[in-house]
C-alpha positions in Angstrom: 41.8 9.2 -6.8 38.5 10.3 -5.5 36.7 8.9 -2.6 32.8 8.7 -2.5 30.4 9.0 -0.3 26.7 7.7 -0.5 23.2 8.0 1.9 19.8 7.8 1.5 18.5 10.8 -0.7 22.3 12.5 -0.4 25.8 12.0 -2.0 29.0 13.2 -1.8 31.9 13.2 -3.4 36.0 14.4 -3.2 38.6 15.5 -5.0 41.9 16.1 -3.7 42.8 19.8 -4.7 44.1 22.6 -2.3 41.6 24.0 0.3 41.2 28.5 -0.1 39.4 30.5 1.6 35.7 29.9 3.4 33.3 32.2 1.0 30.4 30.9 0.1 27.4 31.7 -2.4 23.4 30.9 -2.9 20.8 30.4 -5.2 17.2 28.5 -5.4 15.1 28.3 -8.1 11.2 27.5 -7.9 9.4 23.5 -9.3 6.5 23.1 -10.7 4.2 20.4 -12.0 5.0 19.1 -15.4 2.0 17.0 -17.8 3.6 14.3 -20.2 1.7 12.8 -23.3 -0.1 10.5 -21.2 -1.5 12.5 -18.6 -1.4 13.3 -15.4 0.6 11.3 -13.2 -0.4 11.0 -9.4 1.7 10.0 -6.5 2.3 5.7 -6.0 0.0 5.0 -2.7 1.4 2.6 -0.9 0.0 -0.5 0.2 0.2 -0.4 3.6 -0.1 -4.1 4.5 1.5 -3.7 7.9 -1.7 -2.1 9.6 -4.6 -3.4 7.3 -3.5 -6.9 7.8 -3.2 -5.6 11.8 -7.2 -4.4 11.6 -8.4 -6.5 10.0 -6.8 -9.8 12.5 -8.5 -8.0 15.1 -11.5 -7.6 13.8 -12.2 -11.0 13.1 -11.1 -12.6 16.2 -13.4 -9.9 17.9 -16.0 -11.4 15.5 -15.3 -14.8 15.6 -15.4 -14.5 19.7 -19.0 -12.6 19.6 -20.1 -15.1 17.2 -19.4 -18.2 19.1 -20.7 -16.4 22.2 -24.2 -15.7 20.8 -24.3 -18.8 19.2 -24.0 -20.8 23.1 -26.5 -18.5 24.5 -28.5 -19.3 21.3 -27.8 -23.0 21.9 -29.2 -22.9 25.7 -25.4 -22.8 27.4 -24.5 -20.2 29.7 -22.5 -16.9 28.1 -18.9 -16.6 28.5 -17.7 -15.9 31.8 -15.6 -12.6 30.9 -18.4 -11.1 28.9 -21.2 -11.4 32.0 -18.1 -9.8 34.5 -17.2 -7.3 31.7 -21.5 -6.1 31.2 -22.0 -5.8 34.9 -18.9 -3.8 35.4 -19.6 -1.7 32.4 -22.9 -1.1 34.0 -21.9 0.0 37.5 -19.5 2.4 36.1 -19.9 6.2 35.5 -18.8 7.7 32.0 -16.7 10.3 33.0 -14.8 8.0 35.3 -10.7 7.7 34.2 -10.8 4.3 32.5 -13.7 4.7 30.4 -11.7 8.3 29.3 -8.6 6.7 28.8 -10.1 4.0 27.1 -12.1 6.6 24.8 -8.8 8.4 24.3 -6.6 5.7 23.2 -9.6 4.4 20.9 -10.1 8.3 19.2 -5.8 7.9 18.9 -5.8 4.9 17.0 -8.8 5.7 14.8 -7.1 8.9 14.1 -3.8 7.0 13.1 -6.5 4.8 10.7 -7.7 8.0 8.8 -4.1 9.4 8.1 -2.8 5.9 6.7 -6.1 5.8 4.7 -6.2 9.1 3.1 -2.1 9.7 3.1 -0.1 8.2 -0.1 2.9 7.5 2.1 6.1 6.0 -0.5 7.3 9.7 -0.1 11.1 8.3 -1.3 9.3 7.6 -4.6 9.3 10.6 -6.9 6.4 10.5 -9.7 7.9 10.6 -13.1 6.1 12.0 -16.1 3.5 10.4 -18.1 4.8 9.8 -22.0 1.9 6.9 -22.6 -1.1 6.2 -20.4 -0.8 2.7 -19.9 2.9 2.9 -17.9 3.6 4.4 -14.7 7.0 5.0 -13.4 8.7 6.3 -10.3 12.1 7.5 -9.3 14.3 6.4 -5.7 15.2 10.0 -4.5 18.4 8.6 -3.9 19.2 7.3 -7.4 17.9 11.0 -8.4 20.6 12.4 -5.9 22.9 10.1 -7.4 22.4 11.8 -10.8 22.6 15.3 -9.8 25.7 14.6 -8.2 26.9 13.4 -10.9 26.2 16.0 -13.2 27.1 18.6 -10.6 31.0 17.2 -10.5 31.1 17.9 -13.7 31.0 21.3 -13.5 34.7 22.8 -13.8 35.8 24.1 -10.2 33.9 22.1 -8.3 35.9 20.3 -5.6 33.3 18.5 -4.1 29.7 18.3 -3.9 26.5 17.1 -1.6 22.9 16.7 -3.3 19.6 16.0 -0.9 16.9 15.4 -3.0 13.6 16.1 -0.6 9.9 16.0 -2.1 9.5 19.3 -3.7 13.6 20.6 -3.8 17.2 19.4 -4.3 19.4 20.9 -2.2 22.9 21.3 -3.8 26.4 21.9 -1.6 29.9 22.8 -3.6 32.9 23.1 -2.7 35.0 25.2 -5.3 38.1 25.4 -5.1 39.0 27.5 -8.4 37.3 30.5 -10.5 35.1 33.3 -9.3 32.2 31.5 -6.2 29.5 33.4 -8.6 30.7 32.1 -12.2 30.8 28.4 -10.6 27.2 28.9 -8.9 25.8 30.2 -12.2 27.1 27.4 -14.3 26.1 24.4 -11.5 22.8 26.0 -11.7 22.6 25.7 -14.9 23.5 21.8 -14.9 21.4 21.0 -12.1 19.1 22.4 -13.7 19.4 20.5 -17.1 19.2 17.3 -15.1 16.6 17.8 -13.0 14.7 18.1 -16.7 16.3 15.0 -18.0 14.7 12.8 -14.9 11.8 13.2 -15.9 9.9 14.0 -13.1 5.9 14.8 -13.0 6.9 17.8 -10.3 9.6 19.7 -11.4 12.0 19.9 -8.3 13.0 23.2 -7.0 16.9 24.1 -6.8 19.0 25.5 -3.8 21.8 25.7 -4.7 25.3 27.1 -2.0 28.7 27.3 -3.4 32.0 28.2 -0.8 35.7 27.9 -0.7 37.1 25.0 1.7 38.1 25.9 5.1 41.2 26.7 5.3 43.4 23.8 7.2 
């Protein structure tokens, strides 16, 4: 029986053999991009409803609240009460005083935050998958594709046990063998990771690191 494990972007799991001793062995290989048939294929941007539904909110009840304020002065009534108190406190107070710097700061903070959500794809658990026709776009969980190598990693003969992370650019591959030579059962996991990191499909070839030991000894 074999018990398995499962996270977000990482998966393990167990066989039962005998633990040996602790050596351990490592490898990486470099990614690259790869073009399908249908071009190139760009990250997924995500939507990012959260703050542009948040902006714009604000800016329309500022609006709305200016608007129906010019509109009584326009109309003969008196302005609102808060905006006469706020202009003759704005205009009795120096620039470099500590509100009107705090203020500043916190205003140069959140604009900043603006920018990075606005030029910043964000999704980054989506990996881009290859192109084959132009008209279809597809994306990978980094999970499912940890899933996969996982997978394909167990299969290799001497392997005991077995952790993938998939990250943006690299998988990250841990073994446990706990039969043949550490360097035979890295060479040949390397090779298999490496098959199936093709078979996803990926626009960016992921990178490999691979680290092979023995189980601690109990």
């Amino acid at each position: 029986m074999s018990d398995a494990h499962e996270t977000a972007g990482r998966t393990t799991l167990e066989k039962e053999p005998p633990a040996g001793s602790g050596q351990d062995t490592t490898s990486a290989a470099a990614g690259g991009p790869q073009e399908g048939a249908g071009g190139h294929a760009g990250r997924f941007w995500s939507v990012r409803r959260g703050p542009g539904g948040i902006v714009a909110l604000l800016l329309l009840a500022g609006a709305a609240v200016l608007l129906y304020d010019v509109v009584s002065v326009r109309a003969g009534r008196p302005g609102m009460a808060w905006r006469r108190n706020l202009a003759g406190e704005l205009a009795g107070t120096r620039l470099d005083s500590a509100p009107v710097l705090a203020g500043a700061a916190v205003a140069a903070l959140l604009g900043l935050w603006l920018l990075v959500l606005a030029l910043t794809p964000g999704r980054r658990s989506l990996l881009t998958m290859r192109r084959d026709a132009p008209q279809v776009r597809a994306g990978l969980e980094r999970s499912a594709a940890a899933l996969v190598l996982r997978d394909r990693a167990m299969e290799v003969s001497g392997v005991r046990s077995a952790r993938v992370k998939v990250k943006r650019r690299k998988a990250v591959a841990r073994a446990q063998a706990h039969f043949r030579d550490l360097d035979e059962v890295r060479s040949d996991l390397e090779a298999a990771l490496a098959e199936g990191v093709e078979q996803l499909g990926l626009a960016h070839r992921l990178g490999l690191s691979v680290h092979v030991r023995r189980p601690a000894k109990r």
